[in-house]
VOGU-3710 file (C-alpha; in Angstrom, 3 decimals, decimal comma):
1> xxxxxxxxxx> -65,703/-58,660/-65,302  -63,880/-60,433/-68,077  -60,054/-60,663/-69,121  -60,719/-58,121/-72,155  -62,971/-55,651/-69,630  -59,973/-55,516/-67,605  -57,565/-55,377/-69,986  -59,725/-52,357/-71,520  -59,689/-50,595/-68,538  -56,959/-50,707/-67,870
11> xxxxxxxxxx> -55,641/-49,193/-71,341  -58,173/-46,395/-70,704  -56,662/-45,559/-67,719  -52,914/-45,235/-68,925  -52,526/-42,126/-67,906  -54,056/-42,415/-64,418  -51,278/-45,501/-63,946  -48,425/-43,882/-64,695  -49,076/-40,824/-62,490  -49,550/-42,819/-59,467
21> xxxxxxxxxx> -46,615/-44,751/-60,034  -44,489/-41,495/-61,027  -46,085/-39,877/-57,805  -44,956/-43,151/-56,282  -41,005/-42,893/-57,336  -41,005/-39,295/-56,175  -42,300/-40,192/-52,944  -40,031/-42,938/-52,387  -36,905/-41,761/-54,241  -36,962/-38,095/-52,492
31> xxxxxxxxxx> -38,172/-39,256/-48,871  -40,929/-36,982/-49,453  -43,452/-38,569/-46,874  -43,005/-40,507/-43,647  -45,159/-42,058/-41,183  -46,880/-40,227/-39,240  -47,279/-37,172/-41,641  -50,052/-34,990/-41,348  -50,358/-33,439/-44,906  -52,148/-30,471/-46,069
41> xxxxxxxxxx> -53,341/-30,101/-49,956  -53,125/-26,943/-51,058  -56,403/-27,327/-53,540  -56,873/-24,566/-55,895  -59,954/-26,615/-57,839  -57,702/-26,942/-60,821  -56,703/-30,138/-62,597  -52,845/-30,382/-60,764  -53,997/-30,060/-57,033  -56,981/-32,081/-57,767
51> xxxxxxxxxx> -54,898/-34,480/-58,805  -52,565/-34,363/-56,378  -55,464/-34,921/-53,916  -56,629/-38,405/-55,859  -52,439/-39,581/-56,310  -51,902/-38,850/-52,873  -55,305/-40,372/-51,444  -54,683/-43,611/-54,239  -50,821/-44,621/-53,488  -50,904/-45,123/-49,763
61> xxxxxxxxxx> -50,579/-48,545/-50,131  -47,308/-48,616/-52,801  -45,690/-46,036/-50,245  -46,592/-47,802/-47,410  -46,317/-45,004/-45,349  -49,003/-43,834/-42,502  -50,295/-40,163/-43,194  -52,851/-37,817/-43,252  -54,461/-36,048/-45,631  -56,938/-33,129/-45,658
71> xxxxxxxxxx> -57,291/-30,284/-47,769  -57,024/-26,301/-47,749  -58,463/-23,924/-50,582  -57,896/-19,718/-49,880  -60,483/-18,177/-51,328  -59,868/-14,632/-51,991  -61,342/-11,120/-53,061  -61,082/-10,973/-56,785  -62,049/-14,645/-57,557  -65,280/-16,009/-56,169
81> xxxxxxxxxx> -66,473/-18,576/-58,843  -64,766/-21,207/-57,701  -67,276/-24,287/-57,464  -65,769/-24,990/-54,263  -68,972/-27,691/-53,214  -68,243/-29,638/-55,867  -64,572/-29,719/-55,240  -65,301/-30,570/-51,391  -67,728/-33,697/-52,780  -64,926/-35,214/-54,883
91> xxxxxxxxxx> -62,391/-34,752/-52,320  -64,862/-36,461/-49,710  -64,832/-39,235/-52,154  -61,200/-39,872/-51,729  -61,515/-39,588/-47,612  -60,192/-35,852/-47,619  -61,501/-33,645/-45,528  -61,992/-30,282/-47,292  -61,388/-26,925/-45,308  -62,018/-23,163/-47,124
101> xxxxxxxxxx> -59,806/-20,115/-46,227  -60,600/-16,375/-47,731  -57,748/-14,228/-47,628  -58,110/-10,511/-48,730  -55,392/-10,733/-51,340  -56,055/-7,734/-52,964  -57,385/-5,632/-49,602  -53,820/-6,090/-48,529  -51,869/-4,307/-51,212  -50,243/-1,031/-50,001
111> xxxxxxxxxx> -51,641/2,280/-51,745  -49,910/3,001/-55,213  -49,198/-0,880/-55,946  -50,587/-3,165/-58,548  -51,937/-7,100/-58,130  -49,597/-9,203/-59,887  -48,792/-13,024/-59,500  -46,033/-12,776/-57,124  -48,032/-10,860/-54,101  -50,787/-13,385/-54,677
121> xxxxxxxxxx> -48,756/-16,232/-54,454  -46,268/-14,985/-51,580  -49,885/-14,337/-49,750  -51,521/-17,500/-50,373  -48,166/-19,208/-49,318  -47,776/-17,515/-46,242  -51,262/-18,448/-45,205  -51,115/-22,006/-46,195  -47,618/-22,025/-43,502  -49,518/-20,574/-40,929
131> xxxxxxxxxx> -52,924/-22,680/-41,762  -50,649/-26,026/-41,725  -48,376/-24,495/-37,913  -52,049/-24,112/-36,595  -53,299/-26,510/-36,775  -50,897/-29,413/-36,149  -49,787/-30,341/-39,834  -46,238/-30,992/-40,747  -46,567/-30,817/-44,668  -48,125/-28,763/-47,175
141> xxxxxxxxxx> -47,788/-30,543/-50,748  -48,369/-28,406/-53,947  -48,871/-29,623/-57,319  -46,589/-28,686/-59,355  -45,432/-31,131/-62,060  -42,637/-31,106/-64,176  -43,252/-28,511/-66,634  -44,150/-26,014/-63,583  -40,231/-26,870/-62,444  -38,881/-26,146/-66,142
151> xxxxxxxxxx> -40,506/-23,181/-66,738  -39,607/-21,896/-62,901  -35,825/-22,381/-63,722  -36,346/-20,394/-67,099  -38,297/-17,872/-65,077  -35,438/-17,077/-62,935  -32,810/-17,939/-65,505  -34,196/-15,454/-68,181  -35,436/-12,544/-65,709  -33,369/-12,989/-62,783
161> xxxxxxxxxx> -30,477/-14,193/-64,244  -30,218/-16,749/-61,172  -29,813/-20,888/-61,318  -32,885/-21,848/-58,653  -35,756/-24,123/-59,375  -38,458/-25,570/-57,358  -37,141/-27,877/-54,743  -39,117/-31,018/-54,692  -38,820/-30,949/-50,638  -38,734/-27,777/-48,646
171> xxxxxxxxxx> -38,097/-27,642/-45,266  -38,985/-23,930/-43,369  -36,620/-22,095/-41,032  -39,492/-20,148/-39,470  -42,401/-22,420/-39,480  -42,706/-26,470/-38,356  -43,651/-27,127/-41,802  -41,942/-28,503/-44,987  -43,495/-28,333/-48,821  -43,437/-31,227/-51,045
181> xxxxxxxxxx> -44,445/-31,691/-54,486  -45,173/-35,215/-55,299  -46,026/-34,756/-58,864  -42,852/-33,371/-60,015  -42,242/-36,653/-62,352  -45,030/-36,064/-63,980  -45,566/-34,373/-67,134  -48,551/-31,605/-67,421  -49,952/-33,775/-70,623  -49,826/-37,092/-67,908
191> xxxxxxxxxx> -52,090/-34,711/-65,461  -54,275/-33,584/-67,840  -55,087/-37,168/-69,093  -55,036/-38,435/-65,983  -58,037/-35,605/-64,901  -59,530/-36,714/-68,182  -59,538/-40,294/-66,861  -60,852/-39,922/-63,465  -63,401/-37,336/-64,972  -61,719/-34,686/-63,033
201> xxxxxxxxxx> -63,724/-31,274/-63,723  -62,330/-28,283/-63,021  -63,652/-26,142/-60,966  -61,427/-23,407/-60,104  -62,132/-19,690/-62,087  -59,498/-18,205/-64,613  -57,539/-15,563/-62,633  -58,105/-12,084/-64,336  -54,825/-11,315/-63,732  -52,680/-14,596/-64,723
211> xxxxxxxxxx> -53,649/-13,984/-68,634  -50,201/-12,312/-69,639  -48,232/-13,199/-66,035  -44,565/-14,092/-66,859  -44,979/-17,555/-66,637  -47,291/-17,343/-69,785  -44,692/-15,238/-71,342  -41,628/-18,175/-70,680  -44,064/-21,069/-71,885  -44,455/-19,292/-74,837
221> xxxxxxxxxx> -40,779/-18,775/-75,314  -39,866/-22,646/-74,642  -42,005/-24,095/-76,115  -39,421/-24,591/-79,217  -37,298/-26,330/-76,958  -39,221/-29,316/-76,709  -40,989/-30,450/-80,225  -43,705/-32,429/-77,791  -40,683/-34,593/-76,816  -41,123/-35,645/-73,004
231> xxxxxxxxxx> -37,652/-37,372/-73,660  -35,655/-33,949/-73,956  -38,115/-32,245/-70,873  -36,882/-35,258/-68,479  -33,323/-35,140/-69,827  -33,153/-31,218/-68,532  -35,480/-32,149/-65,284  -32,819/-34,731/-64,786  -29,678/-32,242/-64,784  -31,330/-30,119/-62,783
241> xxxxxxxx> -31,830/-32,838/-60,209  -27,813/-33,565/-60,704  -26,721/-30,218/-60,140  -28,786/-30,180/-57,096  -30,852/-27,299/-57,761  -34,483/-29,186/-56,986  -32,968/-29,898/-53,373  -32,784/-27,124/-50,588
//
């Protein structure tokens, strides 16, 4: 390959670069991973946790840390489209092995109550702890990025009235397990060319539910805030960091 074929690549893969080496500094900077971890992916088949998957699998070497990575998806009983044989191929590409879970989300709501986003995440949460205490893993990393924090802290700012944002390490009371979110540097628009890059399909189904979920509702309002500027999204990440609200 020539000097120019390089060089071209490597311009086409911008993106991909600077979310390894953001997933990288979080890593390193937040003591997010040791040696010895074993590591569970929580995989939805959406671009962030597929990413997530190919950072995590792709920076072993600039960590230099000794873990283990495999991968958990919960199925459930109002969303069965997911192409979840295609997901398991990609992740085997990147040396993860891929493990399905169906959870009765919706069979487990109490007569007279509603689905919403919160029971369906508190569910799929509370499986992934007890997946990850099971069977011998000591982390569970999510992909949330950096927009996910921002609009979390406006979430609970705006409708709980409370100052609490996603901490970037977790560590459990009740279960041997901690969560970590190594893409919290990055920006959604650096994930979604980064998927774009690594031709990274997705191949989870849209929730029926999510379409008007509060999170939806906050983007919406926020989305003033910014003008596109990453610069004025890292300046808030970065206060938030300082006032210690993404440590707990």
């Amino acid at each position: 390959m020539t000097a120019e074929a390089v060089d071209a690549k490597q311009v086409g893969a911008r993106a991909s670069l600077a979310v390894k080496r953001l997933a990288v500094k979080a890593v390193l900077e937040r003591g997010l991973i040791a040696d010895g971890d074993r590591i569970l992916l929580a995989v939805s088949g959406g671009k962030d946790s597929t990413v997530l998957a190919w950072a995590l699998s792709a920076i072993r070497r600039a960590v230099r840390k000794d873990y283990a990575l495999e991968a958990l998806h919960i199925s459930s009983d109002f969303c069965v489209c997911c192409k979840k044989a295609a997901l398991a191929d990609r992740l085997a590409e990147w040396g993860v092995p891929f493990h399905d879970l169906f959870v009765p989300v919706v069979g487990r709501l109490k007569a007279g109550k509603k689905m919403n986003c919160y029971w369906c995440s508190t569910q799929r949460r509370t499986e992934l702890l007890k997946y990850a205490a099971g069977h011998g893993f000591n982390k569970i990393a999510l992909g949330h990025h950096l927009d996910d924090i921002i609009e979390t802290f406006f979430m609970n700012l705006l409708h709980k009235g409370e100052l609490a944002a996603m901490p970037l390490l977790l560590a459990y009371r009740k279960y041997p397990a901690s969560l970590i979110r190594p893409l919290a540097y990055a920006e959604e628009r650096q994930v979604v060319e980064c998927a774009a890059e690594q031709g990274i399909l997705k191949t989870a189904c849209t929730c029926p539910y999510g379409q008007n979920s509060l999170r939806r509702d906050v983007r919406r309002r926020i989305a003033g805030l910014w003008s596109d500027s990453g610069a004025a999204k890292r300046r808030l990440f970065k206060a938030l960091l300082d006032a210690g609200l993404l440590t707990r």
